[in-house]
DOROLUM-866323 format. One record per residue (C-alpha): chain; residue in one letter; x, y, z. Coordinates in Angstrom, 2 decimals, always signed. Last residue first. Example, Ala and Ser with C-alpha at 12.3 -4.5 7.8 and 13.67 -1.06 7.14 Angstrom:
# DOROLUM-866323
@cadena: A, residuo: S, c1: +13.67, c2: -1.06, c3: +7.14
@cadena: A, residuo: A, c1: +12.30, c2: -4.50, c3: +7.80
//
This chain:
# DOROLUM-866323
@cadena: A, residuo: X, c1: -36.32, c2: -91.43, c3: -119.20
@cadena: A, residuo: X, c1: -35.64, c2: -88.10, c3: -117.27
@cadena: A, residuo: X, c1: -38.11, c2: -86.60, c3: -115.45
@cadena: A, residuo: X, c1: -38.15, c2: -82.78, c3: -114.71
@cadena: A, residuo: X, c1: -40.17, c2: -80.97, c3: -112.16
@cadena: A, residuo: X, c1: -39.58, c2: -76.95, c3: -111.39
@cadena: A, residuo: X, c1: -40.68, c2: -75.04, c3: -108.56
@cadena: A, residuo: X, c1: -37.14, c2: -74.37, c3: -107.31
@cadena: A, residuo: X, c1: -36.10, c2: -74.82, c3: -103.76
@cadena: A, residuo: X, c1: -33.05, c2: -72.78, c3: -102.88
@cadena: A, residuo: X, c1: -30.21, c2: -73.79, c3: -100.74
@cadena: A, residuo: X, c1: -27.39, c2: -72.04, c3: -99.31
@cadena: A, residuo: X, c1: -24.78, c2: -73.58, c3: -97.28
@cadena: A, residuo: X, c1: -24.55, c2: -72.50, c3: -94.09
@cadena: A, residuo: X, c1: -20.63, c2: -70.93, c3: -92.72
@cadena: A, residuo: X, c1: -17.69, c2: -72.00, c3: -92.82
@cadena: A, residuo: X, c1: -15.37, c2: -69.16, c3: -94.65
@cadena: A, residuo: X, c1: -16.15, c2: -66.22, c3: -92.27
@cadena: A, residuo: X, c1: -14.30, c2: -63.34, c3: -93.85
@cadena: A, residuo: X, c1: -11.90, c2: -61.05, c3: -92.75
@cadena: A, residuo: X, c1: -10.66, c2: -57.41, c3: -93.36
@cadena: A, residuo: X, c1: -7.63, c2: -55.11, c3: -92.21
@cadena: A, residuo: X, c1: -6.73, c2: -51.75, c3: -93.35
@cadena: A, residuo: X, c1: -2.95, c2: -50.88, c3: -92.47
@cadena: A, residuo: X, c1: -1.58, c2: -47.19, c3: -92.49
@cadena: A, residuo: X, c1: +1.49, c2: -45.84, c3: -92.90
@cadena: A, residuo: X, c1: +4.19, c2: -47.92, c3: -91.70
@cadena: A, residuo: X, c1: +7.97, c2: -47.46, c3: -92.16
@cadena: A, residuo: X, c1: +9.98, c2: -49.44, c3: -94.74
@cadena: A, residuo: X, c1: +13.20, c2: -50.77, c3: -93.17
@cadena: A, residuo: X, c1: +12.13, c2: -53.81, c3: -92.21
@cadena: A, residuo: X, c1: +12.73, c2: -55.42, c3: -88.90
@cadena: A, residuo: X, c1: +11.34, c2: -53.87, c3: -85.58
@cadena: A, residuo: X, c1: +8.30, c2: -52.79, c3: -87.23
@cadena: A, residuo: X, c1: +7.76, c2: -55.04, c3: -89.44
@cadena: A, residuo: X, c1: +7.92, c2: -58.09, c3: -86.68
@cadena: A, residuo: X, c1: +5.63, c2: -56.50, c3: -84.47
@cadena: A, residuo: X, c1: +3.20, c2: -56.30, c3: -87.41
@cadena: A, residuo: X, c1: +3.39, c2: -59.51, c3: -88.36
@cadena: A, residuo: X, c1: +3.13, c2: -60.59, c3: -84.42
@cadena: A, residuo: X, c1: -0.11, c2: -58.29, c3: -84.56
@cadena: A, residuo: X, c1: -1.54, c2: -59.98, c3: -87.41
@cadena: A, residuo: X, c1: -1.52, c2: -63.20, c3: -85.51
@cadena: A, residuo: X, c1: -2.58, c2: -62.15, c3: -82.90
@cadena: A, residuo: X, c1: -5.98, c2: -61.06, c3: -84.53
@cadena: A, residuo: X, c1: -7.60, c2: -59.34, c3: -81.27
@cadena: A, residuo: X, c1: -11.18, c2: -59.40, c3: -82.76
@cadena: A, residuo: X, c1: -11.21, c2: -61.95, c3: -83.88
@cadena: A, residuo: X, c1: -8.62, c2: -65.03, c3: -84.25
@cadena: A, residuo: X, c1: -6.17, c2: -64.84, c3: -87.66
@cadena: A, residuo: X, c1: -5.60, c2: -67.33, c3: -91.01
@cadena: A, residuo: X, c1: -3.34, c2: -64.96, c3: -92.62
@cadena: A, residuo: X, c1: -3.38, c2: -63.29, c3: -95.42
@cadena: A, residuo: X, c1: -0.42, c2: -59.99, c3: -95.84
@cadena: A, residuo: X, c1: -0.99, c2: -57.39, c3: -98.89
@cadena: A, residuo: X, c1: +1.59, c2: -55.06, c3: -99.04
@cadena: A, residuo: X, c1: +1.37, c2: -51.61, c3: -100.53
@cadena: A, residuo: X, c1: +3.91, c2: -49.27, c3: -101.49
@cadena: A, residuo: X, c1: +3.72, c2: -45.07, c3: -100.69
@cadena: A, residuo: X, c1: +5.97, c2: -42.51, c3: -101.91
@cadena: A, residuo: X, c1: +7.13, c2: -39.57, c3: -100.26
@cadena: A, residuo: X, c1: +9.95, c2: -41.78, c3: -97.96
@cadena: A, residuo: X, c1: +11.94, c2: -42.69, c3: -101.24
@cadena: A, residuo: X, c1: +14.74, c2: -44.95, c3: -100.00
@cadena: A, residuo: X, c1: +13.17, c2: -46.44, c3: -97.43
@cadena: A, residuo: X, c1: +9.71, c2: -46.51, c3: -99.41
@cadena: A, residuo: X, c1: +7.15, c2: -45.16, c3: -97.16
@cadena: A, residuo: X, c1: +4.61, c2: -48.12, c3: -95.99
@cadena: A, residuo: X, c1: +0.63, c2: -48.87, c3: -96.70
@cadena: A, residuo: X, c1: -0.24, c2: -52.63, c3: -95.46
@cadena: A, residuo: X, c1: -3.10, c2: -53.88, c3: -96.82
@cadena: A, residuo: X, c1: -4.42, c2: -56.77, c3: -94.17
@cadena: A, residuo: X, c1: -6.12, c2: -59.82, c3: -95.10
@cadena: A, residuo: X, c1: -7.88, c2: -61.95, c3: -92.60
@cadena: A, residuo: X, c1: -9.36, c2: -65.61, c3: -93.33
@cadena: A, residuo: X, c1: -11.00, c2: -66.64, c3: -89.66
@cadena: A, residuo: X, c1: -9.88, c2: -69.22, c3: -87.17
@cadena: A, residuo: X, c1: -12.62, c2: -70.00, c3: -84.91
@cadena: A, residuo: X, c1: -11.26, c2: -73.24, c3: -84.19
@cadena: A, residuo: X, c1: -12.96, c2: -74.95, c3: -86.40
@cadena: A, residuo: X, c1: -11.19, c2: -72.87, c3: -89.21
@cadena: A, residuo: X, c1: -7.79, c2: -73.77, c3: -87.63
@cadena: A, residuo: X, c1: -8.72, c2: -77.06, c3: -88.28
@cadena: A, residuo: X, c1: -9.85, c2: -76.23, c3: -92.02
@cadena: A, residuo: X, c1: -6.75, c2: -74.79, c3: -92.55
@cadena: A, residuo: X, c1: -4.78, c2: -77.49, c3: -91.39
@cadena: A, residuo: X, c1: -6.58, c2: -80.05, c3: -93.74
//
């Protein structure tokens, strides 16, 4: 149910691949995948992740790629020119 609040609130599913230099290995790349339920276009939410990364965890940034989707949004609905009766 709290998802679909935040949803209605113009909440929007947003994942994030984070690229970052191993700390003990800084020529080698991980990735992290963060999902969040995030506001466009600012996503705050990301940003406090982020924030939090950088003053916290070792591993420094490379790059991060960010997408979203709009979960609610209109059903689809197709007619279909077909009749059936069932006895």
């Amino acid at each position: 149910m709290k998802h679909l609040a935040l949803q209605l609130q113009n909440y929007r599913l947003t994942t994030a691949e984070i690229l970052y230099h191993l700390p003990d290995h800084p020529d080698i790349l991980q990735t992290f995948i963060w999902q969040e339920y995030d506001l466009l276009p600012n996503f705050p939410e990301l940003h406090k992740f982020l924030n939090f990364w950088a003053h916290n965890i070792e591993g420094r940034m490379h790059s991060v790629t960010v997408s979203h989707v709009n979960l609610i949004k209109p059903s689809e609905f197709k007619y279909t020119p077909y009749s059936l009766s069932l006895h």
